[in-house]
C-alpha positions in Angstrom: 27.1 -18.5 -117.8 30.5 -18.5 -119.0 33.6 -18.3 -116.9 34.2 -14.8 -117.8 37.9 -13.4 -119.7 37.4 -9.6 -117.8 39.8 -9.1 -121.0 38.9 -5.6 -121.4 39.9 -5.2 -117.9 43.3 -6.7 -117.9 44.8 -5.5 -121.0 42.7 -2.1 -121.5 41.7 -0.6 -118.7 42.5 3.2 -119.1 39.8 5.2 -120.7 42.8 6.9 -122.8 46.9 6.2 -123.8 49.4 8.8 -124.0 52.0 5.8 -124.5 52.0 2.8 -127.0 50.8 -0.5 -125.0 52.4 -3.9 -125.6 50.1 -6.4 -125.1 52.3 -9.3 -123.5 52.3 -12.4 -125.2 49.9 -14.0 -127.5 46.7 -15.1 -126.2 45.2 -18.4 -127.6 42.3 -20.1 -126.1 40.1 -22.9 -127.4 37.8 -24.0 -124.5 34.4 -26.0 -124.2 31.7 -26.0 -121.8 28.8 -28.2 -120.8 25.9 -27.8 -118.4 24.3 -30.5 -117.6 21.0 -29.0 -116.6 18.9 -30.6 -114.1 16.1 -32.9 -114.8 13.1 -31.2 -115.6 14.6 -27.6 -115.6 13.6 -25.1 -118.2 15.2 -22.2 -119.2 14.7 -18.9 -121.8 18.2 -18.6 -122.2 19.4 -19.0 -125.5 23.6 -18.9 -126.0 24.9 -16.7 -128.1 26.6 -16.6 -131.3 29.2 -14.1 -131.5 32.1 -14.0 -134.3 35.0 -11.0 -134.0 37.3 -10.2 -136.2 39.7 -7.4 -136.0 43.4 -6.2 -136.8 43.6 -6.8 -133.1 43.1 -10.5 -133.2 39.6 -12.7 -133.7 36.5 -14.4 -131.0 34.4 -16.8 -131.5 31.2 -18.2 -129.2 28.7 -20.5 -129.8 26.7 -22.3 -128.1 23.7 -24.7 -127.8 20.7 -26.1 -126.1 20.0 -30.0 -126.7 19.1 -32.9 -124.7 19.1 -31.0 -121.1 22.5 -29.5 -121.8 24.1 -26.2 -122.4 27.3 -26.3 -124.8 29.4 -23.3 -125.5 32.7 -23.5 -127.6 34.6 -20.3 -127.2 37.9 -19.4 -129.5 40.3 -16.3 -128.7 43.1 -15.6 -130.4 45.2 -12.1 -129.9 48.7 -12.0 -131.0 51.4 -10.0 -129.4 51.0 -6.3 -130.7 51.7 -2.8 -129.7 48.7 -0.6 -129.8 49.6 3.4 -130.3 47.9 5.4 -128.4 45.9 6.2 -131.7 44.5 2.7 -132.2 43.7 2.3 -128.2 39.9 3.3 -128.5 39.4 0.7 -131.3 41.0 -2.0 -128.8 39.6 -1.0 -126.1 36.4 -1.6 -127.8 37.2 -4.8 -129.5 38.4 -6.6 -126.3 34.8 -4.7 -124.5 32.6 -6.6 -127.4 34.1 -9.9 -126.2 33.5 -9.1 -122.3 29.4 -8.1 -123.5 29.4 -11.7 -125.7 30.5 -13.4 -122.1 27.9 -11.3 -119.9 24.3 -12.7 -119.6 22.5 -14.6 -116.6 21.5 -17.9 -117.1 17.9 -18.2 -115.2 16.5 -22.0 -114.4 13.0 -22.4 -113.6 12.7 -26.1 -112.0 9.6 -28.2 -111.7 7.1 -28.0 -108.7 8.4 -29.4 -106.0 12.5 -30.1 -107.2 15.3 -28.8 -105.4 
């Protein structure tokens, strides 16, 4: 339900390095979101809560379910690095655990007869 990153896909997309890789700038995000849900609507969806940490930066995601609303507070935070070619599997798989924490369907099931 989250606007996804696709960080694994922008910064690590090569199954394997020969070169070192310089990640850019720092990435630093701190972003809320609400869903209001409409009236009546249920849902088995239940947010995550994810927390990363890593020499390659840190990710946070939380979220909540209260008073017909979904909330998620998401936190990233990757400083400028350069991965060698022998720490790019362990990257690759760090920025690929925050792509899975911001996969998942949210499913509604409204009350007879809404629309």
């Amino acid at each position: 339900p989250l606007p996804p990153l696709g960080i694994s896909k922008e910064l690590a997309s090569l199954s394997v390095r020969t070169l070192p890789l310089a990640t850019g700038g720092t990435l630093s995000l701190h972003n809320i979101f609400r869903l209001k849900l409409p009236e009546g609507a249920r849902t088995d969806f239940r947010p995550p809560s994810v927390e990363l940490r890593s020499p390659f930066g840190e990710y946070t995601l939380t979220g909540s379910l209260k008073g017909g609303a979904l909330t998620f507070e998401r936190t990233v935070w990757i400083p400028f690095q350069v991965i060698l070619p022998a720490q790019y599997p362990a990257f690759r798989e760090f920025l690929s655990k925050i792509d899975k924490a911001e996969s998942g369907q949210l499913v509604l099931t409204l009350p007879e007869g809404a629309r």
